[in-house]
mmCIF file of the N, C-alpha and C atoms, coordinates in Angstrom:
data_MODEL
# 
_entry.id   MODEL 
# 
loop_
_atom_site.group_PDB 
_atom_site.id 
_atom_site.type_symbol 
_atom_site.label_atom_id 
_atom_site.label_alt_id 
_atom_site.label_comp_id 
_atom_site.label_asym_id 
_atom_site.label_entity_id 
_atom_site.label_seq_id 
_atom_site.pdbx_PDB_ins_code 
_atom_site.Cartn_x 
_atom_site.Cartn_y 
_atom_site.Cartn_z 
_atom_site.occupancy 
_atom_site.B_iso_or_equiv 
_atom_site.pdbx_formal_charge 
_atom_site.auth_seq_id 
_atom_site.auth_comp_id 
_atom_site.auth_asym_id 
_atom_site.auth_atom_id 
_atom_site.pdbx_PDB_model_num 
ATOM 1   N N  . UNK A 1 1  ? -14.046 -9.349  -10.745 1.00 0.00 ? 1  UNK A N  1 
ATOM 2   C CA . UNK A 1 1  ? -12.596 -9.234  -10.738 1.00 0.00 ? 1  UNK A CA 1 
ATOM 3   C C  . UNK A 1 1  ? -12.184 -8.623  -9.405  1.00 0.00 ? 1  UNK A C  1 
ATOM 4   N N  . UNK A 1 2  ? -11.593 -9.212  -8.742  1.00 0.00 ? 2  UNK A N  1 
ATOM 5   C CA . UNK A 1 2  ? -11.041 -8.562  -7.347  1.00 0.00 ? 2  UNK A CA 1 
ATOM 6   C C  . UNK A 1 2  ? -9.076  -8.012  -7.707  1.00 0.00 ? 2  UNK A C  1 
ATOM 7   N N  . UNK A 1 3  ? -9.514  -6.538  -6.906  1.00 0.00 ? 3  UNK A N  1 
ATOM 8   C CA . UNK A 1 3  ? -7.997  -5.829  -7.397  1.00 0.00 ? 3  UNK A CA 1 
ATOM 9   C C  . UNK A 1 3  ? -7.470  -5.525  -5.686  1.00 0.00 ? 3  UNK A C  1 
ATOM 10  N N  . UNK A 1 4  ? -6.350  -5.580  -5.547  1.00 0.00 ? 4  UNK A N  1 
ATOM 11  C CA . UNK A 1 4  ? -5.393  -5.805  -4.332  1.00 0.00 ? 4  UNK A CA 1 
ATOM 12  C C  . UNK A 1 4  ? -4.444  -4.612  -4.630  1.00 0.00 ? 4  UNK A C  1 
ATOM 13  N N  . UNK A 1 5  ? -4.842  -3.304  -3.678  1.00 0.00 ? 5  UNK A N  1 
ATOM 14  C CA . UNK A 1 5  ? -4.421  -2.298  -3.905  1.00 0.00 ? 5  UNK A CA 1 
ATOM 15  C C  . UNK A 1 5  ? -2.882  -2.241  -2.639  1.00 0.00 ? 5  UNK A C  1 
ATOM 16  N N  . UNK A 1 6  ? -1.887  -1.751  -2.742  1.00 0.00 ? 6  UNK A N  1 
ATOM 17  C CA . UNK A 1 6  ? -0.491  -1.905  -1.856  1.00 0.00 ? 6  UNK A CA 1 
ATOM 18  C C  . UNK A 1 6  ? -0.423  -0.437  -1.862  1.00 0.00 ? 6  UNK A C  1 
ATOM 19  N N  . UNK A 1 7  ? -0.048  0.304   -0.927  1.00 0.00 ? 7  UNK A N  1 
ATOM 20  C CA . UNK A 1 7  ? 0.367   1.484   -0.878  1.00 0.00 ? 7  UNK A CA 1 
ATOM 21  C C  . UNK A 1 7  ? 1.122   2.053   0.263   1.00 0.00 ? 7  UNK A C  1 
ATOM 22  N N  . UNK A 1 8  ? 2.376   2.539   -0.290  1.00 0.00 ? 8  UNK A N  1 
ATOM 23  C CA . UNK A 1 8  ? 2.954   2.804   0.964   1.00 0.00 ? 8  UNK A CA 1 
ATOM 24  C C  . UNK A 1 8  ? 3.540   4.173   0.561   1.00 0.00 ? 8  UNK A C  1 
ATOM 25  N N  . UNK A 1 9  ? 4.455   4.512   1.905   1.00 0.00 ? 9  UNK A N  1 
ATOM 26  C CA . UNK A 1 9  ? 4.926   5.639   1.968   1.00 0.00 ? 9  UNK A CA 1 
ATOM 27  C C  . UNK A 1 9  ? 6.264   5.709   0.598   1.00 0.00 ? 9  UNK A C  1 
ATOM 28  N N  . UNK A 1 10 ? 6.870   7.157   -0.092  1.00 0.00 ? 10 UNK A N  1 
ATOM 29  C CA . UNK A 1 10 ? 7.203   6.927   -1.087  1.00 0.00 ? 10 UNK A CA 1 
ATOM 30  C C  . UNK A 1 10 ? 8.448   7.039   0.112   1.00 0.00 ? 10 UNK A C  1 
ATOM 31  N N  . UNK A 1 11 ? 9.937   6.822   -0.743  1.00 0.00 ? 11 UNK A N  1 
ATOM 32  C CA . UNK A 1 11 ? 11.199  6.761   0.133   1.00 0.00 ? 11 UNK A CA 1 
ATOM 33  C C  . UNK A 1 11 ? 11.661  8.413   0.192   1.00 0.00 ? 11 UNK A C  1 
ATOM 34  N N  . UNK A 1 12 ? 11.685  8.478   1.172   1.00 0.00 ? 12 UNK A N  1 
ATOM 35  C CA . UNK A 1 12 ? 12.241  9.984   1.962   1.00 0.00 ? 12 UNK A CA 1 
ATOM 36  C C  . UNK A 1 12 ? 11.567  10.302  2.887   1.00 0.00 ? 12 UNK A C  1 
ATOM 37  N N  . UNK A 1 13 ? 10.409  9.485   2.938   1.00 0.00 ? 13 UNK A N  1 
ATOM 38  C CA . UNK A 1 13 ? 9.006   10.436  3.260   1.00 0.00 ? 13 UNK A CA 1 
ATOM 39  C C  . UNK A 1 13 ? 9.255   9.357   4.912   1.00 0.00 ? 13 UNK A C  1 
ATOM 40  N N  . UNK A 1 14 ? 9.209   10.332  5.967   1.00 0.00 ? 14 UNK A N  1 
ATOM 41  C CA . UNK A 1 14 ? 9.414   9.843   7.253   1.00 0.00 ? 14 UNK A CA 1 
ATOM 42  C C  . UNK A 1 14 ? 8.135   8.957   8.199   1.00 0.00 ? 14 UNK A C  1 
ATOM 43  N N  . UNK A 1 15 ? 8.929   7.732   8.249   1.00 0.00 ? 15 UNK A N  1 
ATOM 44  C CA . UNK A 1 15 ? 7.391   6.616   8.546   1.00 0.00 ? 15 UNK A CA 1 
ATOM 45  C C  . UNK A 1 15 ? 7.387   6.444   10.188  1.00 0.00 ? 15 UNK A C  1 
ATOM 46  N N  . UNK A 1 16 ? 6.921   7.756   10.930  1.00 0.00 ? 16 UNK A N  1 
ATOM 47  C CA . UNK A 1 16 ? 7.236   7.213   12.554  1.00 0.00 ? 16 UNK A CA 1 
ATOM 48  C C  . UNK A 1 16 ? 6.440   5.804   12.998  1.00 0.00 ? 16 UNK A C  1 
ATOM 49  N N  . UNK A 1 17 ? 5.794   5.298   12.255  1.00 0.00 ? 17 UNK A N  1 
ATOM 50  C CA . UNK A 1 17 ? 4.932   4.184   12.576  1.00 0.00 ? 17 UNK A CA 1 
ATOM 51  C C  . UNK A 1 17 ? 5.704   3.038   12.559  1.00 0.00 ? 17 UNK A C  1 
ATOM 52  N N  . UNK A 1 18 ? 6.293   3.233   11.223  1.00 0.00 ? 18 UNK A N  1 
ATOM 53  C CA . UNK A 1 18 ? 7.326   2.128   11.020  1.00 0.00 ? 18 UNK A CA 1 
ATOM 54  C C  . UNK A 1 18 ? 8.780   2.138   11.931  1.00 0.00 ? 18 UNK A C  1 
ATOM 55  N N  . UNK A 1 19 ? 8.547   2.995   12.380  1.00 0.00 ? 19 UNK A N  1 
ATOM 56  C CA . UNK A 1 19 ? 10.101  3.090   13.446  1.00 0.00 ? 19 UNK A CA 1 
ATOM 57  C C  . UNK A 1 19 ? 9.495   2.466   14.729  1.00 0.00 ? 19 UNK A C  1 
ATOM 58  N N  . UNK A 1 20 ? 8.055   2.582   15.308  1.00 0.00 ? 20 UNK A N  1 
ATOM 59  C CA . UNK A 1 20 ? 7.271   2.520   16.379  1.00 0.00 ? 20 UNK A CA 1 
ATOM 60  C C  . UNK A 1 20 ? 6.936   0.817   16.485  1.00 0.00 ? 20 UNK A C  1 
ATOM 61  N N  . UNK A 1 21 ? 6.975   0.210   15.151  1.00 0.00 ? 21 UNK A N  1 
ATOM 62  C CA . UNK A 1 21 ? 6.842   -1.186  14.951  1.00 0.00 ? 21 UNK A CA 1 
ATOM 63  C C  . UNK A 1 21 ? 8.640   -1.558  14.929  1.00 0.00 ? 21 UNK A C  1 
ATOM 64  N N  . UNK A 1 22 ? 9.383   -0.714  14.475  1.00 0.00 ? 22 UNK A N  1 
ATOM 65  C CA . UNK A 1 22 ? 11.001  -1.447  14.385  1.00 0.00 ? 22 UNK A CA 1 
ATOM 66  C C  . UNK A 1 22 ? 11.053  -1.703  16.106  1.00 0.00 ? 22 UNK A C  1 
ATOM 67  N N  . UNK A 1 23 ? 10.707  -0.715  16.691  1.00 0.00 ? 23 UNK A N  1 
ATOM 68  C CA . UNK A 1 23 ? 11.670  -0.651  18.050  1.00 0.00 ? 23 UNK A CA 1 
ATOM 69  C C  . UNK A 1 23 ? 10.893  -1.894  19.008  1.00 0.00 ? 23 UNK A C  1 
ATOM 70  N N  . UNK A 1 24 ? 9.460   -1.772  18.778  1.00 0.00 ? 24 UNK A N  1 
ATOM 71  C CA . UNK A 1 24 ? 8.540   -2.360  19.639  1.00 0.00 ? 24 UNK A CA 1 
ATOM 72  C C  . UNK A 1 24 ? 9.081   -4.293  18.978  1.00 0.00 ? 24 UNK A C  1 
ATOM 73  N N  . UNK A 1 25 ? 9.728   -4.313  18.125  1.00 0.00 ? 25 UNK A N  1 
ATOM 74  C CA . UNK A 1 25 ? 9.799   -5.524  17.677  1.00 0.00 ? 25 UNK A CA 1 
ATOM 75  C C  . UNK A 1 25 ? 11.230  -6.365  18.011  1.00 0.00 ? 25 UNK A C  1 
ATOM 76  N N  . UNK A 1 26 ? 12.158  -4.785  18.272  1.00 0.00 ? 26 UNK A N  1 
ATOM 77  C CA . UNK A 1 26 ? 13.629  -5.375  19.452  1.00 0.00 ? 26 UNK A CA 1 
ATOM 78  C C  . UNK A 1 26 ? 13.515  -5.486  20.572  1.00 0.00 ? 26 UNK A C  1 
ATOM 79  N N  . UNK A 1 27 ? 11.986  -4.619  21.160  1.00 0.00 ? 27 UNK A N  1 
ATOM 80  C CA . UNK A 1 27 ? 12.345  -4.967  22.342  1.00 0.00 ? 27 UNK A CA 1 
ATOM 81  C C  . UNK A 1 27 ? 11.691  -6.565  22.662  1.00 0.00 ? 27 UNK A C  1 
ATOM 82  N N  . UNK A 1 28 ? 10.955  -7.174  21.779  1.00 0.00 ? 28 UNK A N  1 
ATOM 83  C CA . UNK A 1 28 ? 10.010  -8.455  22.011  1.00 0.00 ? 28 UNK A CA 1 
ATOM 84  C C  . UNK A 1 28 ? 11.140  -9.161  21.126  1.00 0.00 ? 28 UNK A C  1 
ATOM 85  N N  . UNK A 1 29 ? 12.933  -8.827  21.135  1.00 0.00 ? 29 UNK A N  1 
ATOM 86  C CA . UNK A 1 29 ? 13.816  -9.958  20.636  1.00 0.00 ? 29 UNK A CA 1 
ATOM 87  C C  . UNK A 1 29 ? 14.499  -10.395 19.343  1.00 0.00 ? 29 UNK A C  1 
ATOM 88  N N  . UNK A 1 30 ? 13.426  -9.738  18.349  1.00 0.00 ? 30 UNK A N  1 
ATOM 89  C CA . UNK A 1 30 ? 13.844  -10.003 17.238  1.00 0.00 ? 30 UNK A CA 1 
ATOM 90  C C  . UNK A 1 30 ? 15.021  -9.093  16.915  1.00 0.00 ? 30 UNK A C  1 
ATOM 91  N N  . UNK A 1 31 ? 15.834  -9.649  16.426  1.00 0.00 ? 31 UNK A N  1 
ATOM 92  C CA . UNK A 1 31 ? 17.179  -8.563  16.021  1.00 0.00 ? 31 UNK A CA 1 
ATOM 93  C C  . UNK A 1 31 ? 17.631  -8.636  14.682  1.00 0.00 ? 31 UNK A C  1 
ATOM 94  N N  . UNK A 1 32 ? 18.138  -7.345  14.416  1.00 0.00 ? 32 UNK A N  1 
ATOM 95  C CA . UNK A 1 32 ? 18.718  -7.490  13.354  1.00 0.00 ? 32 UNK A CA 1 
ATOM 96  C C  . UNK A 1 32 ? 17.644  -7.058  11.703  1.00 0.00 ? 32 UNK A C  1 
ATOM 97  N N  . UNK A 1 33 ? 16.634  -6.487  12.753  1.00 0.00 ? 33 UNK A N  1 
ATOM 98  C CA . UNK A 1 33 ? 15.565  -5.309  11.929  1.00 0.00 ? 33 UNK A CA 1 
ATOM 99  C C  . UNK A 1 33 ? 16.313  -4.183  11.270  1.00 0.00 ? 33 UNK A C  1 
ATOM 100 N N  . UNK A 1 34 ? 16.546  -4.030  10.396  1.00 0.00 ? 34 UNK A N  1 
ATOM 101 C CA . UNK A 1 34 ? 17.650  -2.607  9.891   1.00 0.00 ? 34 UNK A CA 1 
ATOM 102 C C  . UNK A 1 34 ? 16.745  -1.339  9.865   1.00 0.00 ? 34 UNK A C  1 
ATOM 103 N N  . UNK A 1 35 ? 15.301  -1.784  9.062   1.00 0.00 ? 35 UNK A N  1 
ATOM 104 C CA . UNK A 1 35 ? 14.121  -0.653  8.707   1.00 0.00 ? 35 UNK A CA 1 
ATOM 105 C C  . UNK A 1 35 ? 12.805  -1.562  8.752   1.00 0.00 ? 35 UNK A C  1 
ATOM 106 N N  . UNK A 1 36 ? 12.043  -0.811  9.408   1.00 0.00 ? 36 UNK A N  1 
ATOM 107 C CA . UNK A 1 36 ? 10.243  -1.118  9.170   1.00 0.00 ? 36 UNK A CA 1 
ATOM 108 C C  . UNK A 1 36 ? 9.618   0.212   8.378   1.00 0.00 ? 36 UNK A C  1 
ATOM 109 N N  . UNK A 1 37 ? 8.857   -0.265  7.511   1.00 0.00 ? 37 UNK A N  1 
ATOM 110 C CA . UNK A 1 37 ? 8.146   0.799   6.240   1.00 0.00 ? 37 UNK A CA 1 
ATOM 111 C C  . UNK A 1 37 ? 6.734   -0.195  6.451   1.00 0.00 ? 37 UNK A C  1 
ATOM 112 N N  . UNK A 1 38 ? 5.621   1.112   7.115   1.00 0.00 ? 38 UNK A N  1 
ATOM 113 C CA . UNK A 1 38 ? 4.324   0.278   6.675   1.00 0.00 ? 38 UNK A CA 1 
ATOM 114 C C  . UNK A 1 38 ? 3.440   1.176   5.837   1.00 0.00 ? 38 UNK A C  1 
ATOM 115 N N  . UNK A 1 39 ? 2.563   0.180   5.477   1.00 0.00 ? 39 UNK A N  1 
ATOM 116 C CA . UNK A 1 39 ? 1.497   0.779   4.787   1.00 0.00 ? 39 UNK A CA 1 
ATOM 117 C C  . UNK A 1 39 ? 0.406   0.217   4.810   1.00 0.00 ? 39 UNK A C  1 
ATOM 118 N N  . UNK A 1 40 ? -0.790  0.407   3.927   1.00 0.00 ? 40 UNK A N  1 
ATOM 119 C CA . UNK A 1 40 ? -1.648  0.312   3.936   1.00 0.00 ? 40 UNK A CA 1 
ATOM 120 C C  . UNK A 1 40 ? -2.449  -1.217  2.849   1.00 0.00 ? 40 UNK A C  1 
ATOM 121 N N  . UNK A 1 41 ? -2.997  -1.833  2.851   1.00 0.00 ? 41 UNK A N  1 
ATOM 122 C CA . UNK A 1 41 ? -3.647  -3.277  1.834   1.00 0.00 ? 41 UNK A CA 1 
ATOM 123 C C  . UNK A 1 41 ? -4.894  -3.038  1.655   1.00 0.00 ? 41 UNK A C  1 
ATOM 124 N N  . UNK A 1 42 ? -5.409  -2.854  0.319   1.00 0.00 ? 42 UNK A N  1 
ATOM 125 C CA . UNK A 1 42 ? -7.217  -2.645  0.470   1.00 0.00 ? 42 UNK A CA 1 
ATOM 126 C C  . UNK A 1 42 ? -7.581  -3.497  -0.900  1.00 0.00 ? 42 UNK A C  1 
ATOM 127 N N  . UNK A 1 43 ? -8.564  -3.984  -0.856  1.00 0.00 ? 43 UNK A N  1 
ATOM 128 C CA . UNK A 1 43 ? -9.357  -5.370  -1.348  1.00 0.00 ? 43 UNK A CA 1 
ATOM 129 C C  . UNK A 1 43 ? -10.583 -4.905  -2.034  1.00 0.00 ? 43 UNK A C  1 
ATOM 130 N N  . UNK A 1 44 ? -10.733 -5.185  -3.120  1.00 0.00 ? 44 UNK A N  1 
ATOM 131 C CA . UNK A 1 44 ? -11.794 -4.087  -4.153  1.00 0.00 ? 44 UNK A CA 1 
ATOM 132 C C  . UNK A 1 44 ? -12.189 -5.835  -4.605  1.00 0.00 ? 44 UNK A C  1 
ATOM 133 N N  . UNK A 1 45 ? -13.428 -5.645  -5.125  1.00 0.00 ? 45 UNK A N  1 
ATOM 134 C CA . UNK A 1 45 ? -14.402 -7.024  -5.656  1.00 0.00 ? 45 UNK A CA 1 
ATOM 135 C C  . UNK A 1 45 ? -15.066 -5.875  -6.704  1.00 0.00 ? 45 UNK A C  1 
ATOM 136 N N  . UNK A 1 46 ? -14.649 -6.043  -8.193  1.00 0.00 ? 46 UNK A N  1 
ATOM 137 C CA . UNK A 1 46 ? -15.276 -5.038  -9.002  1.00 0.00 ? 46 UNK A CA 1 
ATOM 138 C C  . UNK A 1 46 ? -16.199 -5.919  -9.793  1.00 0.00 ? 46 UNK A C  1 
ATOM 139 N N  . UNK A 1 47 ? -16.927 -4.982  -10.563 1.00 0.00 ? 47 UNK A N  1 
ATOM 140 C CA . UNK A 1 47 ? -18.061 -5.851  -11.777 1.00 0.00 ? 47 UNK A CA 1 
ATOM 141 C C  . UNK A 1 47 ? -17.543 -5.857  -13.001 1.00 0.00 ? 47 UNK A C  1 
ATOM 142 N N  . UNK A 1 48 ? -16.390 -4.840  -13.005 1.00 0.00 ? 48 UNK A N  1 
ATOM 143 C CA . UNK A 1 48 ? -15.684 -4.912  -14.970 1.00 0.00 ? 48 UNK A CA 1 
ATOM 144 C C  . UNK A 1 48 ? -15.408 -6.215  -14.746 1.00 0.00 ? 48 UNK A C  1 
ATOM 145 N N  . UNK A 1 49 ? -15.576 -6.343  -16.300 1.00 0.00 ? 49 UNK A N  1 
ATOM 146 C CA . UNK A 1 49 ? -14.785 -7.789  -17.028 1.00 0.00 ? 49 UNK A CA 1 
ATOM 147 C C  . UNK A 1 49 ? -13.512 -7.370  -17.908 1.00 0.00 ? 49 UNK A C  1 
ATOM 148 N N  . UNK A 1 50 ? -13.245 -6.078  -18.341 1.00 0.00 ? 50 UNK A N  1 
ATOM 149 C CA . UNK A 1 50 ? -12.013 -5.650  -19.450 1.00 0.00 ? 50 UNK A CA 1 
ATOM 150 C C  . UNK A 1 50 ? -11.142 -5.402  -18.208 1.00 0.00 ? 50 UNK A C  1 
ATOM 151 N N  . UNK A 1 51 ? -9.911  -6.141  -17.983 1.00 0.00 ? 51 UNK A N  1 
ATOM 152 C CA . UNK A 1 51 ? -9.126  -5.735  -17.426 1.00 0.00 ? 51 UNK A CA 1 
ATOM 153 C C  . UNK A 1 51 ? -8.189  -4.714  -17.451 1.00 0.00 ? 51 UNK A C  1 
ATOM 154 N N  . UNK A 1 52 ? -8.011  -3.653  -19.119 1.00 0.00 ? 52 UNK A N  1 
ATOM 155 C CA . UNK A 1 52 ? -7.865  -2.654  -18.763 1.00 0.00 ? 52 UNK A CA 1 
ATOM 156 C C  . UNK A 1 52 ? -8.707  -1.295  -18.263 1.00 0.00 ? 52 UNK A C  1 
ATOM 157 N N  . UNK A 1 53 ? -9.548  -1.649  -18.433 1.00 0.00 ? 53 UNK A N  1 
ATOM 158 C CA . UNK A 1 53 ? -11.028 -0.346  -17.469 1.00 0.00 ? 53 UNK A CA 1 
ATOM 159 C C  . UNK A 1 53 ? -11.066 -0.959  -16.301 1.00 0.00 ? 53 UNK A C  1 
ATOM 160 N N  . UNK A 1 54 ? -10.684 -2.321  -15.454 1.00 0.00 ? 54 UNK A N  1 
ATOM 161 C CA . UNK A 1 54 ? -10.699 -2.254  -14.364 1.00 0.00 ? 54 UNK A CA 1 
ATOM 162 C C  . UNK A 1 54 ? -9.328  -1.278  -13.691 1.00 0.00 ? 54 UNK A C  1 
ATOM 163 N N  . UNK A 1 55 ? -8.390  -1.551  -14.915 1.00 0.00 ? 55 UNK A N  1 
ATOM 164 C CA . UNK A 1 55 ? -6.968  -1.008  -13.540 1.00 0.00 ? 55 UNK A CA 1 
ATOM 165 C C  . UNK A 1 55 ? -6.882  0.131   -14.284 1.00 0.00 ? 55 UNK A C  1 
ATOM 166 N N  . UNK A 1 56 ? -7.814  0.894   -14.877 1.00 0.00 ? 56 UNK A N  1 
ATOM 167 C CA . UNK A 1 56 ? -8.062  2.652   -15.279 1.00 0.00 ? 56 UNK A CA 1 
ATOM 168 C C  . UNK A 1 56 ? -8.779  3.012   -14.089 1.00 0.00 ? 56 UNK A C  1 
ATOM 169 N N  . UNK A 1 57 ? -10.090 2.065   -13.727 1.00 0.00 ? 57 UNK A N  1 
ATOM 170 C CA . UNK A 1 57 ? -10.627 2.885   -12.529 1.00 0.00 ? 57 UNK A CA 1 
ATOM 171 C C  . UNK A 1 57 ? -10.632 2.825   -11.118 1.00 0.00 ? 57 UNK A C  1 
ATOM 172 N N  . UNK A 1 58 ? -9.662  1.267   -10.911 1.00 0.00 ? 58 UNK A N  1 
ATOM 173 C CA . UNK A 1 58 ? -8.995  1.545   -9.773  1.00 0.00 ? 58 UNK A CA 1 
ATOM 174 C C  . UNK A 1 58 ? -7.754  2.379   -9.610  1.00 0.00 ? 58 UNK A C  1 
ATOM 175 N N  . UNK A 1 59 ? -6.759  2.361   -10.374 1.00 0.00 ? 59 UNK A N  1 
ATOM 176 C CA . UNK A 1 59 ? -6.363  3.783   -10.565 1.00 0.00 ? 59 UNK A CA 1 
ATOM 177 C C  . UNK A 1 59 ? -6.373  5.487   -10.430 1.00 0.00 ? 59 UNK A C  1 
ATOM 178 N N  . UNK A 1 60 ? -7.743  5.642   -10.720 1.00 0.00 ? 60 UNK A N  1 
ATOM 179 C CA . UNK A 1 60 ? -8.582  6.624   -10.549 1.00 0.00 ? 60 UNK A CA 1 
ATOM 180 C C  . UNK A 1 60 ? -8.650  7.152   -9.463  1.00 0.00 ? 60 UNK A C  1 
ATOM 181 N N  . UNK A 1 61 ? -9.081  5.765   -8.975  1.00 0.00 ? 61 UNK A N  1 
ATOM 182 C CA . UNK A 1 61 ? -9.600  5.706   -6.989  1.00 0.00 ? 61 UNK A CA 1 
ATOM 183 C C  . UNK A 1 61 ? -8.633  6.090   -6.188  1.00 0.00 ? 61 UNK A C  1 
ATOM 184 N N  . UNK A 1 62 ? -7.757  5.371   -6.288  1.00 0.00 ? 62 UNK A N  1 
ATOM 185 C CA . UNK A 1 62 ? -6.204  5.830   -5.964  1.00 0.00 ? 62 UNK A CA 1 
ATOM 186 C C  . UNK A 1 62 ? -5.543  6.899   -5.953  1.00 0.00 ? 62 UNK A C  1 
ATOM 187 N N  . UNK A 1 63 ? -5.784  7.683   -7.084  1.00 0.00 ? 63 UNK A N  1 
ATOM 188 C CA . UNK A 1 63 ? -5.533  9.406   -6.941  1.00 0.00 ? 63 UNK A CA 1 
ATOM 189 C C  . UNK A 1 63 ? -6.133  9.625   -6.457  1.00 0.00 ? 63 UNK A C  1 
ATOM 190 N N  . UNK A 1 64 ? -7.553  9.666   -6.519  1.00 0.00 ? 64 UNK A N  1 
ATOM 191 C CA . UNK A 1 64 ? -9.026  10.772  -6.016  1.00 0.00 ? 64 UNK A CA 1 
ATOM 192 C C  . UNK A 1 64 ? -8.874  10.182  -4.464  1.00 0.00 ? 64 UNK A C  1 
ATOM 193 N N  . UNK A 1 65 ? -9.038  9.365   -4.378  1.00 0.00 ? 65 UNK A N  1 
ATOM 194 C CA . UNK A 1 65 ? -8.908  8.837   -2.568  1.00 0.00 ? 65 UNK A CA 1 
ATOM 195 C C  . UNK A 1 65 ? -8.246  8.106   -1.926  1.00 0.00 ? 65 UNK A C  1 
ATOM 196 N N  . UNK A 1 66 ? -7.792  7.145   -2.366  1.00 0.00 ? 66 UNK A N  1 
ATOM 197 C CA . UNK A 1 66 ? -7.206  5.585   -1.619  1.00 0.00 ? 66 UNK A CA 1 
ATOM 198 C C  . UNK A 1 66 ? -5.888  6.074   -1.031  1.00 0.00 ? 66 UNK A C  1 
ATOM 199 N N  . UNK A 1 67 ? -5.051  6.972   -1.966  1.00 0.00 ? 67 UNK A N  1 
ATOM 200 C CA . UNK A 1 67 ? -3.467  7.434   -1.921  1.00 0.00 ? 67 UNK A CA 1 
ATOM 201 C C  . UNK A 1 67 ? -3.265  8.722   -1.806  1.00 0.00 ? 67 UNK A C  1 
ATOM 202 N N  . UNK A 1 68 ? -2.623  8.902   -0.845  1.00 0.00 ? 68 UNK A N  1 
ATOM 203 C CA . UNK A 1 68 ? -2.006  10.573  -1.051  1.00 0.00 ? 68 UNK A CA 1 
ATOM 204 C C  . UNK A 1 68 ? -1.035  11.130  -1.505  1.00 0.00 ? 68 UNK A C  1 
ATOM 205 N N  . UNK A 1 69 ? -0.842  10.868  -3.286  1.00 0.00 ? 69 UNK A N  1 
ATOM 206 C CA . UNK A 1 69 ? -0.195  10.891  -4.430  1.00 0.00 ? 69 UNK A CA 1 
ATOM 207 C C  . UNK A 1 69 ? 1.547   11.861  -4.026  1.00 0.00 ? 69 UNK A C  1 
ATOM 208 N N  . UNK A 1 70 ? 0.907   12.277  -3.183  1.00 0.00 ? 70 UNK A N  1 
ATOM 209 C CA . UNK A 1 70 ? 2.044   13.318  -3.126  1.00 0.00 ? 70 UNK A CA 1 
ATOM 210 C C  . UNK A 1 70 ? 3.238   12.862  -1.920  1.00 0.00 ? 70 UNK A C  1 
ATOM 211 N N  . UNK A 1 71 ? 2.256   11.538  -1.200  1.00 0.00 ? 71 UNK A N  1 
ATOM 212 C CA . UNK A 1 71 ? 3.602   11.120  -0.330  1.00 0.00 ? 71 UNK A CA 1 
ATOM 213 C C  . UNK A 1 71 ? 3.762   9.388   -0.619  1.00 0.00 ? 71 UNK A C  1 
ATOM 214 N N  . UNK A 1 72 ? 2.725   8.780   -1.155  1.00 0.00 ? 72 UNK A N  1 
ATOM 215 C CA . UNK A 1 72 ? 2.519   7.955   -1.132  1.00 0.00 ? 72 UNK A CA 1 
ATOM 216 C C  . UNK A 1 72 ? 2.375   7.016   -2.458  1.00 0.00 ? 72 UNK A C  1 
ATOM 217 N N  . UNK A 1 73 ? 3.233   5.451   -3.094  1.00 0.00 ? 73 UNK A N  1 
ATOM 218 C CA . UNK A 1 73 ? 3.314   4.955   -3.739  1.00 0.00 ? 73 UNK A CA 1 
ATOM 219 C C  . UNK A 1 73 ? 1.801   4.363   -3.841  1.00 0.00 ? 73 UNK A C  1 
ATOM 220 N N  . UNK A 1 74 ? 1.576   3.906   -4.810  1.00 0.00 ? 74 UNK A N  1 
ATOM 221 C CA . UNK A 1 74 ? 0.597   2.911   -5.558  1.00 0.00 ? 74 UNK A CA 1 
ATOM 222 C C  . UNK A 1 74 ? 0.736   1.256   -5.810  1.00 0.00 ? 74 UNK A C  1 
ATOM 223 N N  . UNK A 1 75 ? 0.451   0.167   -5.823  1.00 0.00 ? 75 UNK A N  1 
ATOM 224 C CA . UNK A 1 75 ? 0.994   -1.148  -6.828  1.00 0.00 ? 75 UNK A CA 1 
ATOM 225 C C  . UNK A 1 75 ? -0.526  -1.800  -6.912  1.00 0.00 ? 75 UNK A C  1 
ATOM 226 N N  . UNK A 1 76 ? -1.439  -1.625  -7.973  1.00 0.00 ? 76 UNK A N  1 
ATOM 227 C CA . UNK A 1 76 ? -2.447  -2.300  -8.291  1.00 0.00 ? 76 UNK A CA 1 
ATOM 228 C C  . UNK A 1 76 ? -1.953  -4.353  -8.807  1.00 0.00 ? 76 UNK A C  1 
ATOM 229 N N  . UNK A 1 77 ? -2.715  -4.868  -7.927  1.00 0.00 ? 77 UNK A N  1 
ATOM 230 C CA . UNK A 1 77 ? -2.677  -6.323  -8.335  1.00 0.00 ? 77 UNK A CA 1 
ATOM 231 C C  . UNK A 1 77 ? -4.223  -6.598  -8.994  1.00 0.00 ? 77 UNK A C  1 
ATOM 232 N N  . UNK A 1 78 ? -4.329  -6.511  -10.270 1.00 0.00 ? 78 UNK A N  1 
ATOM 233 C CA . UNK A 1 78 ? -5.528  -7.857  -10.472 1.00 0.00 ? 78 UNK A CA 1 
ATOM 234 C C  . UNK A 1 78 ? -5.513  -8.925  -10.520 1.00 0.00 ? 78 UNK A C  1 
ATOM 235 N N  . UNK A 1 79 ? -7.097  -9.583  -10.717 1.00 0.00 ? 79 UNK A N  1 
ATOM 236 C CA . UNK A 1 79 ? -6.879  -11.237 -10.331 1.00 0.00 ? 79 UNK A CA 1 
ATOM 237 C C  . UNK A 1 79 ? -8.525  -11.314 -11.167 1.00 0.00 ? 79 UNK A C  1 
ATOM 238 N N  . UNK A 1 80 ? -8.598  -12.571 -12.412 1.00 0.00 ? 80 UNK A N  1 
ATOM 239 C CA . UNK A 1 80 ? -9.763  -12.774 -12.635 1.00 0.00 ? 80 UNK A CA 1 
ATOM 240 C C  . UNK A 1 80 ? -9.836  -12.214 -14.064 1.00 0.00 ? 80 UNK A C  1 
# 
């Protein structure tokens, strides 16, 4: 089962990266960017077959390491 982890910054929480990609992206033309918010995409290939113990222990992962719960959103995708 492969799980497609999304995580980004939660809203308040100040993204200079994403301002560093807004500006760098007017000056190469594109206009009319209001906000850039980035984050992070990570790609898990697991061995569960119960799809709820897979998205319990990618979950898991996600608190204990993947996310930094305290600034940062979660969105688990499975597939399989």
């Amino acid at each position: 089962m492969k799980a497609r982890v999304h995580i980004t910054l939660k809203n308040g929480v100040l993204d200079p990266q994403g301002k560093a990609i807004e500006h760098a992206l007017g000056g190469l033309g594109f206009h009319g960017i209001n906000d850039v918010r980035q984050g992070k995409y990570i790609e898990l290939e697991l061995s569960e077959s119960d799809r709820a113990a897979a998205r319990a222990s990618v979950e898991a992962m996600c608190e204990k390491l993947l996310a930094n719960t305290v600034i940062e959103n979660f969105e688990i995708d499975l597939d399989g």
